[in-house]
Z-matrix of the N, CA and C atoms (Angstrom, degrees):
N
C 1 1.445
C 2 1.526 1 109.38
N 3 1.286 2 129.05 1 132.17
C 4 1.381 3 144.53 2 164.82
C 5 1.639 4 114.78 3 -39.13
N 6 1.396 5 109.59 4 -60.71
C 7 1.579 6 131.25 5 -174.84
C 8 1.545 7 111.64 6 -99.46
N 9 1.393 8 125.56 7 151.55
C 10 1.325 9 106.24 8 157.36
C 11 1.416 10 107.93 9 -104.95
N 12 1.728 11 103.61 10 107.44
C 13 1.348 12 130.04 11 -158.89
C 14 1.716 13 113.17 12 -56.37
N 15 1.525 14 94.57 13 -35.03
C 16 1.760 15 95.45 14 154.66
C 17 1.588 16 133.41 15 -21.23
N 18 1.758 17 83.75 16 -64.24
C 19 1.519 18 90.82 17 -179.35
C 20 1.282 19 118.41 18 -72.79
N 21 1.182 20 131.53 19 -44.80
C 22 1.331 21 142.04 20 177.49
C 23 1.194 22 115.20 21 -41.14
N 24 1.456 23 125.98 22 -31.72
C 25 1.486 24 144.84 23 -170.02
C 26 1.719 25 95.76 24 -83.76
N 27 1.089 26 110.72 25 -52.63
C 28 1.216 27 148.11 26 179.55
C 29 1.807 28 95.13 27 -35.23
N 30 1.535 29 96.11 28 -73.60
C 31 1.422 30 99.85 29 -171.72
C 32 1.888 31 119.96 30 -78.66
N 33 1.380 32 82.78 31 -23.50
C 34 1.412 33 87.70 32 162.14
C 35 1.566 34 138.97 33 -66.81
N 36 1.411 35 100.51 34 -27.83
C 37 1.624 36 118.58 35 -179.08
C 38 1.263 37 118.26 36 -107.76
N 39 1.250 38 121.05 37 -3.44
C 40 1.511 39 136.42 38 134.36
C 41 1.227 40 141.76 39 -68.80
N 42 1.242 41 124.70 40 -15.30
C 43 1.125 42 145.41 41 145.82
C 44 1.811 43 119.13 42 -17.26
N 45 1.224 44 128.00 43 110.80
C 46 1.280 45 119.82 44 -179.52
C 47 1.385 46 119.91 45 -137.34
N 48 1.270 47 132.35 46 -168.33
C 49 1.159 48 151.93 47 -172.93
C 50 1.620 49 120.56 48 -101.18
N 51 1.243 50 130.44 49 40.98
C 52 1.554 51 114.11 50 -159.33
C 53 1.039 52 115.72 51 -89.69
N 54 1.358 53 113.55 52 124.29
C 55 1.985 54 109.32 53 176.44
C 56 1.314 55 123.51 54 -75.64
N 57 0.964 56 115.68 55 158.41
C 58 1.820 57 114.78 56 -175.26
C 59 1.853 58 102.64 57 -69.16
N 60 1.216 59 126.32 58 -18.88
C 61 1.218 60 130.75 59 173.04
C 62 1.665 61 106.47 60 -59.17
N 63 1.390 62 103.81 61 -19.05
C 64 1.721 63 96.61 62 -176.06
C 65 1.167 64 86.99 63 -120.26
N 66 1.411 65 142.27 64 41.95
C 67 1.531 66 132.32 65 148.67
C 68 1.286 67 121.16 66 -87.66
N 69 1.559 68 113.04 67 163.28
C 70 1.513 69 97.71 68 -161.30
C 71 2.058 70 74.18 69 -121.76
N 72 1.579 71 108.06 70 -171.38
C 73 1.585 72 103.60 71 -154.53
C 74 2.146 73 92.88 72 -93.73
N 75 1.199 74 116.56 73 -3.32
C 76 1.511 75 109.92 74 174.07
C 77 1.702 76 100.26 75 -57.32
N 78 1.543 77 89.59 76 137.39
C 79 1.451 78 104.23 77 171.64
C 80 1.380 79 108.78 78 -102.41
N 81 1.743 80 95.48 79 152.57
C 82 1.586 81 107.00 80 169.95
C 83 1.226 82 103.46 81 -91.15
N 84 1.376 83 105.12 82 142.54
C 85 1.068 84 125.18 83 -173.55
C 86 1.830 85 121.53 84 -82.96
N 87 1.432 86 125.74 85 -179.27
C 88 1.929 87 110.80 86 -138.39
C 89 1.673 88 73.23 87 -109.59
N 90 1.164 89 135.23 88 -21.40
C 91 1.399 90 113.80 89 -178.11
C 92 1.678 91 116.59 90 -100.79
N 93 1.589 92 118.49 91 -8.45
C 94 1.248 93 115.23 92 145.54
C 95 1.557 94 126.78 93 -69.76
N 96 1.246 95 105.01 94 -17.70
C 97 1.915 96 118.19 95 -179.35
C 98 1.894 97 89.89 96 -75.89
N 99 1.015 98 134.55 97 -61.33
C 100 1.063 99 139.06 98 -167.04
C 101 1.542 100 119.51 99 -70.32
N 102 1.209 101 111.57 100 -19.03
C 103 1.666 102 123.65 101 150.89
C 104 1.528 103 135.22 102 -64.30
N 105 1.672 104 83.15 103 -28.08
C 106 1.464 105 100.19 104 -173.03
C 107 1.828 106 104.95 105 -72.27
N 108 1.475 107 96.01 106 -43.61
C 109 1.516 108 125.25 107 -165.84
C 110 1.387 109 92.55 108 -72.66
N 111 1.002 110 128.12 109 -86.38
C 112 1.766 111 123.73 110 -177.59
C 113 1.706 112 101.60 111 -21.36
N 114 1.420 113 101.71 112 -86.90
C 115 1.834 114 92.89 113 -179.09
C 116 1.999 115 139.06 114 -35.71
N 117 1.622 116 75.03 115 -2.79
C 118 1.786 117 79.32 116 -177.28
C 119 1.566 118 94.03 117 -91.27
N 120 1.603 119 117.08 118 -31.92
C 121 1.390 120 105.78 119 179.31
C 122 1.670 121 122.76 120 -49.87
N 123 1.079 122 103.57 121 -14.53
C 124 1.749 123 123.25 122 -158.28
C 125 1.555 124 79.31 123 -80.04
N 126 1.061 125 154.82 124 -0.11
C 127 1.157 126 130.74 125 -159.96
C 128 1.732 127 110.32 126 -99.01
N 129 1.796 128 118.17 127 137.51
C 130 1.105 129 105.36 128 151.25
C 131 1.370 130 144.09 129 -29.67
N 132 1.966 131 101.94 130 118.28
C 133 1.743 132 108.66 131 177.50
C 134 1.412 133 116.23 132 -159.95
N 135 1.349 134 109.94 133 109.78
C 136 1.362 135 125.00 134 -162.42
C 137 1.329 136 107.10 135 -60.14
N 138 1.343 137 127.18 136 128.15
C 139 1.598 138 144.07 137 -143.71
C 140 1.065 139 120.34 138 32.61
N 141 1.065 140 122.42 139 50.89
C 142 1.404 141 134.91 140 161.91
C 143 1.397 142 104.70 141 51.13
N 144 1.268 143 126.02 142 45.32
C 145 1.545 144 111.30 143 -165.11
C 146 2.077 145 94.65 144 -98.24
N 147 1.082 146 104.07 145 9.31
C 148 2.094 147 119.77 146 176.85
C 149 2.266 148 83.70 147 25.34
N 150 1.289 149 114.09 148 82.37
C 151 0.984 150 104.20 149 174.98
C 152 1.818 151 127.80 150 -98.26
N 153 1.450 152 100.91 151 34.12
C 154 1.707 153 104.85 152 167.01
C 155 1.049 154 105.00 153 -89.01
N 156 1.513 155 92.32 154 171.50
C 157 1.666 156 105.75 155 170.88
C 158 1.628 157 97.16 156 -157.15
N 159 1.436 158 116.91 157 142.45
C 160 0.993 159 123.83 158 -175.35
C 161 1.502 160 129.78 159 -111.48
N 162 1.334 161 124.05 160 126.80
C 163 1.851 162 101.28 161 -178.56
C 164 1.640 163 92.44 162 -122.48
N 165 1.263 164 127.63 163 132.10
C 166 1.266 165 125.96 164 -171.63
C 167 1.418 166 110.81 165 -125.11
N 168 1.484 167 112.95 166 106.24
C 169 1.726 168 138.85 167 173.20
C 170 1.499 169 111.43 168 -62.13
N 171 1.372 170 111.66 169 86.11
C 172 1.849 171 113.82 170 -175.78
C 173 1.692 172 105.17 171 -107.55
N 174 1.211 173 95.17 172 -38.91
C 175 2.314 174 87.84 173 -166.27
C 176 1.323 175 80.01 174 -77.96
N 177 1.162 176 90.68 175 -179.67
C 178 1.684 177 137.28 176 155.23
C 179 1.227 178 101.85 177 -44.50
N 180 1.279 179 120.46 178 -92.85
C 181 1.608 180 132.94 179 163.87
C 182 1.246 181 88.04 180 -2.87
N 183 1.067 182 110.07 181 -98.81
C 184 1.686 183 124.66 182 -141.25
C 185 1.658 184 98.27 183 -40.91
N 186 1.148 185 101.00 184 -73.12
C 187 1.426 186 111.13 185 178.72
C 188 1.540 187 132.94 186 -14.76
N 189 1.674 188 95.96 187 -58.25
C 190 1.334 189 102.76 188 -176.83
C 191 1.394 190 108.76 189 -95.09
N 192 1.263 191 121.62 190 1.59
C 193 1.641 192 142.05 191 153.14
C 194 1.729 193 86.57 192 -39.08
N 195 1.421 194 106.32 193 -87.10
C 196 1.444 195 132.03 194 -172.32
C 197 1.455 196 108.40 195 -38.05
N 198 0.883 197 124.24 196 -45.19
C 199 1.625 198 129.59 197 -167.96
C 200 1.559 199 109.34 198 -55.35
N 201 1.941 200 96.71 199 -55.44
C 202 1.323 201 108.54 200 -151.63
C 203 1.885 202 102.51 201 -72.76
N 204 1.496 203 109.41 202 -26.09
C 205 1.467 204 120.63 203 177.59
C 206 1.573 205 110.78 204 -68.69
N 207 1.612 206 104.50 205 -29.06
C 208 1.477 207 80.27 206 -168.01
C 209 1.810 208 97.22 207 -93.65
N 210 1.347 209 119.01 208 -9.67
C 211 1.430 210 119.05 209 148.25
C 212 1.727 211 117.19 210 -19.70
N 213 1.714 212 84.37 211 -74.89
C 214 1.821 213 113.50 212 -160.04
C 215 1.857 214 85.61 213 -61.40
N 216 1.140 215 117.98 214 -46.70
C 217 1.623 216 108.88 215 -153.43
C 218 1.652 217 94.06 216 -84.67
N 219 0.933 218 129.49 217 -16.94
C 220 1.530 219 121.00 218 179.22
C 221 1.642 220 111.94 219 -81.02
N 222 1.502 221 107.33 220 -16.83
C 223 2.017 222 112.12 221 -162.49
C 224 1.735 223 77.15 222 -89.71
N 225 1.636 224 122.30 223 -47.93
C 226 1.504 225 119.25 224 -142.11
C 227 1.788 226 91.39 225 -87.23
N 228 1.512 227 136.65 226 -6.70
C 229 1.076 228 128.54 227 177.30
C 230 1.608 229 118.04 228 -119.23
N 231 1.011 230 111.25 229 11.59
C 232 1.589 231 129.50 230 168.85
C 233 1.098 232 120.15 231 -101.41
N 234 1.289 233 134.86 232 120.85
C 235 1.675 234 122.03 233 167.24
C 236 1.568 235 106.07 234 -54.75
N 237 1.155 236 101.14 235 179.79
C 238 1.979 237 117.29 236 -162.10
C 239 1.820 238 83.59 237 -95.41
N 240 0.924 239 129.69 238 -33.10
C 241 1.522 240 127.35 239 170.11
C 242 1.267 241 132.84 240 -65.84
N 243 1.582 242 98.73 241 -26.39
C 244 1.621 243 101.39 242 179.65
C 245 1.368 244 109.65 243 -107.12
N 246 1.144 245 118.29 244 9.72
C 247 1.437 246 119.33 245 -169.13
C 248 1.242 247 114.10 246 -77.51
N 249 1.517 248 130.18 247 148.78
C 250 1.680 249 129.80 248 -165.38
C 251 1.601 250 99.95 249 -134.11
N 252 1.071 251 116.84 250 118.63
C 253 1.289 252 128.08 251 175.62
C 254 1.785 253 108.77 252 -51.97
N 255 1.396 254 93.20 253 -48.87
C 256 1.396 255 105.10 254 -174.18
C 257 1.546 256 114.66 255 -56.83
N 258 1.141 257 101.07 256 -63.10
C 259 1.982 258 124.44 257 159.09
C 260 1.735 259 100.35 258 -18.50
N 261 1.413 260 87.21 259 -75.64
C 262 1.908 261 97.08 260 -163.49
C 263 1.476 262 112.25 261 -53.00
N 264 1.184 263 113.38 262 -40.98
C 265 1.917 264 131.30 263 -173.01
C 266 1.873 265 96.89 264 -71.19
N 267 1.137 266 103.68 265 -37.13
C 268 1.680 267 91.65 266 176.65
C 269 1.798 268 103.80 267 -83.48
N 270 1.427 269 118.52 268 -44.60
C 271 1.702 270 96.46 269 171.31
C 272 1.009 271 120.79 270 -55.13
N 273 1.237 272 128.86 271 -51.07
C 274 1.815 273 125.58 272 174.71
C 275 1.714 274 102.38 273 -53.12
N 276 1.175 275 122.91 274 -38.30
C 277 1.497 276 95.64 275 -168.90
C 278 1.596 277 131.79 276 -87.18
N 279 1.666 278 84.60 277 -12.92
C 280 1.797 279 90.66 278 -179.86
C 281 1.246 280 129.03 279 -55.42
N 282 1.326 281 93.77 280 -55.73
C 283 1.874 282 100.79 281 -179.52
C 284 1.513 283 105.58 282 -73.15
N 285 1.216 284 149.51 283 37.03
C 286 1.277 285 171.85 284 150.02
C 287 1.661 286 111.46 285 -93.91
N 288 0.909 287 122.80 286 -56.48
C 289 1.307 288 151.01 287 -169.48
C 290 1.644 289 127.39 288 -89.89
N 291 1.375 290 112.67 289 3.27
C 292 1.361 291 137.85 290 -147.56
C 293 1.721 292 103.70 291 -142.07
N 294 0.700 293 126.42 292 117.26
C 295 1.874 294 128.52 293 159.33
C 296 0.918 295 116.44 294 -32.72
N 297 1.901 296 125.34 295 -62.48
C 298 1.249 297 128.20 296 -152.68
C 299 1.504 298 98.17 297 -148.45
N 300 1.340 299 146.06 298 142.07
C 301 0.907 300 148.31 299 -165.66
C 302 1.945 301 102.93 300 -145.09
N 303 1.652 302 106.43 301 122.74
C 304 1.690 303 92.36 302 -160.72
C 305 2.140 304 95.28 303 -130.35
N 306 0.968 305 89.08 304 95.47
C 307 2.022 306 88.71 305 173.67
C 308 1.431 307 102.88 306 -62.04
N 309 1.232 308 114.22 307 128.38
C 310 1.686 309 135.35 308 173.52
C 311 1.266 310 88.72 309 -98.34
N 312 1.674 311 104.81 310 122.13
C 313 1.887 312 103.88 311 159.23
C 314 2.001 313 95.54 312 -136.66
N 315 1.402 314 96.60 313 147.04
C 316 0.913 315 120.54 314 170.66
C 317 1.474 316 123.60 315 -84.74
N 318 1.511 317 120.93 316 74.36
C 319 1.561 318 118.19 317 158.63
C 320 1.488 319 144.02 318 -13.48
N 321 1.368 320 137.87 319 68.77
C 322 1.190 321 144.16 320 -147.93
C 323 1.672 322 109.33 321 -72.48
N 324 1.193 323 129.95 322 101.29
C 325 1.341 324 121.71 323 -179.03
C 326 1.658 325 123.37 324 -67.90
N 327 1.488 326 99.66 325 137.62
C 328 1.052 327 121.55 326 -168.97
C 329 1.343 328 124.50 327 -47.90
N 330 1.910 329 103.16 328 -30.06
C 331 1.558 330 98.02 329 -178.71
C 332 1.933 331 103.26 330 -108.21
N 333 1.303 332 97.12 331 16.14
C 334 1.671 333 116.53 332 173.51
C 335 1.827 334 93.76 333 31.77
N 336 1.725 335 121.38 334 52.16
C 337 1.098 336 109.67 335 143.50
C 338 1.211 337 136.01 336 -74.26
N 339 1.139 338 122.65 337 -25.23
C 340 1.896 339 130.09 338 156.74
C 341 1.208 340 118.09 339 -56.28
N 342 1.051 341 157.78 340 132.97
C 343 1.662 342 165.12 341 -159.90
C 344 1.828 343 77.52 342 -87.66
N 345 1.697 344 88.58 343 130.36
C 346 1.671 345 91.91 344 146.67
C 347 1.104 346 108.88 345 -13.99
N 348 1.752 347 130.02 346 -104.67
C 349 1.323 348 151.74 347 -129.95
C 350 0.784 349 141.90 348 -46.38
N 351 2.128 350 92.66 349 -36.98
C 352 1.737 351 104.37 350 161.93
C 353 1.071 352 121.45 351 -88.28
N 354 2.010 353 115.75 352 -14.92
C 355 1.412 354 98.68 353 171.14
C 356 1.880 355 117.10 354 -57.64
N 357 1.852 356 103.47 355 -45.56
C 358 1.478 357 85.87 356 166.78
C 359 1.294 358 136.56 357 -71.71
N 360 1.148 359 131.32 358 8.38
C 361 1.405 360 130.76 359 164.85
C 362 1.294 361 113.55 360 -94.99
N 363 1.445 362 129.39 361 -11.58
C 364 1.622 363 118.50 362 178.59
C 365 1.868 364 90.72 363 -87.06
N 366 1.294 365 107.96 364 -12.67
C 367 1.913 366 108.52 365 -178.21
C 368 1.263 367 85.27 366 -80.06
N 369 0.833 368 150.33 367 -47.48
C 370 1.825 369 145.62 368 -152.59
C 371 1.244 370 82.96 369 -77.53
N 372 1.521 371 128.90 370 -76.52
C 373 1.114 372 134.07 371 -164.60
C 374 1.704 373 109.80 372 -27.08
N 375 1.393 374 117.05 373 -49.25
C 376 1.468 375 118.67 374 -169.85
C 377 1.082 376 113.13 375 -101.87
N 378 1.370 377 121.44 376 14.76
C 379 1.751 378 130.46 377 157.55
C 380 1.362 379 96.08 378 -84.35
N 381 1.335 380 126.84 379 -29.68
C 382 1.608 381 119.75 380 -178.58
C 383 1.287 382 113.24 381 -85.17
N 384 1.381 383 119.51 382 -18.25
C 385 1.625 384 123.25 383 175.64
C 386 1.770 385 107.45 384 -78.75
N 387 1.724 386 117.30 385 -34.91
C 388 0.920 387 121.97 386 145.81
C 389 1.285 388 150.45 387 -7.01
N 390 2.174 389 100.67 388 -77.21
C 391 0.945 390 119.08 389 168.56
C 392 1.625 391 123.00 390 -61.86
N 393 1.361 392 109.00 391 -54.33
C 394 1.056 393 121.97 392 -178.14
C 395 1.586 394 116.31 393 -60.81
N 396 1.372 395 138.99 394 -18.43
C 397 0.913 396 151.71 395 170.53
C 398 2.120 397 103.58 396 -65.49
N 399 1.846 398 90.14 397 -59.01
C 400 1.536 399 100.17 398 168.87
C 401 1.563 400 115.92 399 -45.43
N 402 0.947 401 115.80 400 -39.42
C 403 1.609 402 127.65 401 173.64
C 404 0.894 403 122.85 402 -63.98
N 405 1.261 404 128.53 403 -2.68
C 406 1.718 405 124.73 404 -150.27
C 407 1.605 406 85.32 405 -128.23
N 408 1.401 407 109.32 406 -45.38
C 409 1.850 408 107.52 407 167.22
C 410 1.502 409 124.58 408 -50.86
N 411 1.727 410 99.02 409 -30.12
C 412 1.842 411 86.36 410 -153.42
C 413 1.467 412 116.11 411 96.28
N 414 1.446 413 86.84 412 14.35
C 415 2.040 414 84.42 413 -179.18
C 416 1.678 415 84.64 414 -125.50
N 417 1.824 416 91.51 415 149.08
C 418 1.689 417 115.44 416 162.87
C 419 0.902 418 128.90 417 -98.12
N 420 1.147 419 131.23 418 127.10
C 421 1.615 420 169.32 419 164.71
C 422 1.255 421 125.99 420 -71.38
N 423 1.696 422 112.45 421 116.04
C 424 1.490 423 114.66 422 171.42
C 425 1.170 424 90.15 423 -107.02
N 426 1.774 425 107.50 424 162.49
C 427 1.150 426 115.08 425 151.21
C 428 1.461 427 110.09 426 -122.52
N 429 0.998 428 127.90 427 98.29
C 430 1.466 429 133.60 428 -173.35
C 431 1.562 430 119.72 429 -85.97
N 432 1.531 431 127.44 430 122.04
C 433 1.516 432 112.21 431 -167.54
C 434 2.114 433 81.15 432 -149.55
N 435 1.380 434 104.28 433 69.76
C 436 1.568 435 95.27 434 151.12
C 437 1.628 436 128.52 435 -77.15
N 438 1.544 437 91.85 436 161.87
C 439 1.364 438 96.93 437 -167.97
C 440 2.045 439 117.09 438 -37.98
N 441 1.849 440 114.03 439 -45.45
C 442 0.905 441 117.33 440 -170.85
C 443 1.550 442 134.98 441 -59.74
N 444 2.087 443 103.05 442 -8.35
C 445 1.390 444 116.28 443 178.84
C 446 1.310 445 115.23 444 -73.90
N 447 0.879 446 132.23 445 5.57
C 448 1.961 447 142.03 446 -161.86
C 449 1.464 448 71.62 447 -120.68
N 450 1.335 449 168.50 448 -71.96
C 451 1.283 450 148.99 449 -116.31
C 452 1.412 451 105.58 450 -82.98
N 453 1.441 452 111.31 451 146.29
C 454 1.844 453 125.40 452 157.17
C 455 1.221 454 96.73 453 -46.96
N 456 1.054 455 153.69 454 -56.60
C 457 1.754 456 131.89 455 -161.32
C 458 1.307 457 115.90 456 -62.65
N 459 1.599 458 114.80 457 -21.26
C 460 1.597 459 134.89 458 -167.73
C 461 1.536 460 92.08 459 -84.39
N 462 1.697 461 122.80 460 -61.65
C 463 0.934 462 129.39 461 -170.31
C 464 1.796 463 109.93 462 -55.98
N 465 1.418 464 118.88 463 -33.26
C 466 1.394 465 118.53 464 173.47
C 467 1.447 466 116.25 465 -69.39
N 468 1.398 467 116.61 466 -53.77
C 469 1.560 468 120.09 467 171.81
C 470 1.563 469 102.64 468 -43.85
N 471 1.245 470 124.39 469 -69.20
C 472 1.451 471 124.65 470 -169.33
C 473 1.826 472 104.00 471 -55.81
N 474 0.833 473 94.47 472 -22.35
C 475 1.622 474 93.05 473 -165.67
C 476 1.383 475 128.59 474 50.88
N 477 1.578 476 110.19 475 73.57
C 478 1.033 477 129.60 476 -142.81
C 479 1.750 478 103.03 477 -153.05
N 480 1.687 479 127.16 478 143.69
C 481 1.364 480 98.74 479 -125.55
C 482 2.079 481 73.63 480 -91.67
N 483 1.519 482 83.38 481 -153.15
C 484 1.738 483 92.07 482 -163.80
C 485 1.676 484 99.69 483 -80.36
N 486 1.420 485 139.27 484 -48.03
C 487 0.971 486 132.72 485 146.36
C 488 1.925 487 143.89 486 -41.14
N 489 1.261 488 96.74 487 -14.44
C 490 1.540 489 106.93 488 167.80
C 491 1.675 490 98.21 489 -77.34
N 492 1.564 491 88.81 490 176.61
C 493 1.526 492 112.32 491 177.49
C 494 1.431 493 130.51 492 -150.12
N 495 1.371 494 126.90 493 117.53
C 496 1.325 495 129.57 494 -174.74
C 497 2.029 496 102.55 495 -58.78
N 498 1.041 497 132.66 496 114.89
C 499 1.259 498 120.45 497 175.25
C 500 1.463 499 99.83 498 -101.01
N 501 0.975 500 150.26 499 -14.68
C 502 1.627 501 121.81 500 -157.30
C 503 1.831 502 79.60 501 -175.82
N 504 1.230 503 97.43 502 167.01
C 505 1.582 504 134.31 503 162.90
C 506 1.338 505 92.82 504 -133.64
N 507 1.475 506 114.19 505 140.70
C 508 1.467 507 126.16 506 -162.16
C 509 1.801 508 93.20 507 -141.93
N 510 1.602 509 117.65 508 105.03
C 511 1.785 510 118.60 509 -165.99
C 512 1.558 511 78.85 510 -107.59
N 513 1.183 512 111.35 511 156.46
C 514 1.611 513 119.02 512 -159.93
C 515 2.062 514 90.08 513 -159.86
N 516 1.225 515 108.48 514 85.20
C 517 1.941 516 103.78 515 148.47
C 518 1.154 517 107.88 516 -146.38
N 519 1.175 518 124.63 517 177.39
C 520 1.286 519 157.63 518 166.98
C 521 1.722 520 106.73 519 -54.73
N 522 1.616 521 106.63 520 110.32
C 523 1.486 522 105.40 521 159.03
C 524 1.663 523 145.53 522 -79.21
N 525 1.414 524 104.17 523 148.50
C 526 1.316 525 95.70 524 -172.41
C 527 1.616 526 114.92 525 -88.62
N 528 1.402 527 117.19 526 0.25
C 529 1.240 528 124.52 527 -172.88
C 530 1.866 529 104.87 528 -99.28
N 531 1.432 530 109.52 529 -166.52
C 532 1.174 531 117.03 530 -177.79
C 533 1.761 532 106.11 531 -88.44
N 534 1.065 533 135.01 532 175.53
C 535 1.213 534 126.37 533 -161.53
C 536 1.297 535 85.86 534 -104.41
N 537 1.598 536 120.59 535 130.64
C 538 2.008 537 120.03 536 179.00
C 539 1.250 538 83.64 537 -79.64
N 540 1.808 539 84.37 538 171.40
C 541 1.294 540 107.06 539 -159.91
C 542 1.681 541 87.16 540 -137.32
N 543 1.022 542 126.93 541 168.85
C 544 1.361 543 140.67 542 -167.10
C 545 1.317 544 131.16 543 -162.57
N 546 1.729 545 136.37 544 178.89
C 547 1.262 546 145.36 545 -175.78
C 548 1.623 547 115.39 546 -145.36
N 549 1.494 548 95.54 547 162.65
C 550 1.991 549 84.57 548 179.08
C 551 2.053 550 68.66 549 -143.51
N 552 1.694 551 89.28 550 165.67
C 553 1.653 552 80.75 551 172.36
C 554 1.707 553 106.25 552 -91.84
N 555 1.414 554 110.56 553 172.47
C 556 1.098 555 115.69 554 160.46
C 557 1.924 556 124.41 555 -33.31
N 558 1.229 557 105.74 556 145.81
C 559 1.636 558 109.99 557 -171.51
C 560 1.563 559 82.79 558 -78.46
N 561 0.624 560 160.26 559 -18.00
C 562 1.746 561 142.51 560 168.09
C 563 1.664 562 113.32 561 -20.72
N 564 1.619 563 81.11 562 -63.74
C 565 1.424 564 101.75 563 -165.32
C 566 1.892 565 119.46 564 -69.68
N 567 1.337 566 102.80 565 -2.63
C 568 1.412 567 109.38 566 -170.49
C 569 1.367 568 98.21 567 -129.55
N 570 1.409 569 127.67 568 8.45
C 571 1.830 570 115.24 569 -173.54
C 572 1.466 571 102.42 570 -150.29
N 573 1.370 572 100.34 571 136.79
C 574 1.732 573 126.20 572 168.31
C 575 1.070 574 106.84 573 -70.43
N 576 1.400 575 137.05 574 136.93
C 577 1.677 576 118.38 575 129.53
C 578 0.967 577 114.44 576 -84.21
N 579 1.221 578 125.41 577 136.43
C 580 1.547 579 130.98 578 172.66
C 581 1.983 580 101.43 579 -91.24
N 582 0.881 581 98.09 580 112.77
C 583 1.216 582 111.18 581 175.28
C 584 1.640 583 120.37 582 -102.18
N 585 1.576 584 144.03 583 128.57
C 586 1.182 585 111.59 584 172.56
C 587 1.261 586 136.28 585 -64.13
């Protein structure tokens, strides 16, 4: 065997969800951020068109750069009716609260021979090379995709063209809790055999 498939399973089924609400204030460090980022390139993408792009929120600055926009872009893309105090107070506070904060955008090619779909799925694809990379440190991982990241105001802040796409905010620290633990059901329940 190539791998010891153990582990791989290992890192695969460990894999979790951690919010920056359960981060504690240790920072990740700029050459684990850059490990993370290299391995997302690894990700499946039909003609090689590698269509992420990355902007990565590390200082202070930056951060609360980030906070205060996704403030402004959540009041200017919400009606005054649907708006949640609660909602807004957790976007402003994450990237505050977080080490490293990383926007996944999807690069739209120019001669748009790739269908949309797979360009966003080879981006999904390398949010999971991402995560799993995050996993392999001991560091937690959001993947954050509110309604307001698909918006033109998102696309202007990022500066990012009109056909690209913000897919994810990716909050990356160290938890203060125990690492959850989890289940998927049996593949029974999710797979055919096709038999002849």
């Amino acid at each position: 065997m190539k791998f010891n498939l153990s582990e791989v399973n290992d890192l695969i089924r460990s894999r979790r969800t951690i919010r920056p609400e359960q981060f504690t204030e240790r920072k990740v460090q700029k050459d684990q951020i850059e490990l993370i980022l290299n391995n997302a390139q690894w990700a499946p993408n039909h003609g090689k068109t590698e269509p992420w792009r990355f902007q990565v929120f590390q200082s202070e600055a930056a951060r609360n750069e980030l906070s205060q926009n996704l403030g402004r872009i959540y009041i200017e893309t919400t009606s005054t009716e649907s708006q949640n105090d609660v909602k807004l107070a957790k976007l402003i506070r994450r990237p505050l609260i977080s080490s490293v904060v990383i926007a996944v955008n999807m690069a739209r090619q120019k001669e748009e021979k790739i269908p949309e779909i797979e360009e966003i799925e080879a981006v999904a694809c390398a949010i999971q090379n991402m995560q799993l990379t995050a996993n392999a440190y001991g560091i937690g991982a959001f993947w954050s995709s509110p309604k307001l990241i698909y918006s033109a105001q998102m696309n202007n802040y990022l500066n990012i063209g009109e056909k690209d796409k913000c897919l994810g905010l990716i909050y990356l620290g160290y938890t203060k809790e125990a690492w959850p633990k989890s289940h998927r059901k049996p593949i029974e329940y999710n797979t055919i055999w096709k038999t002849p």
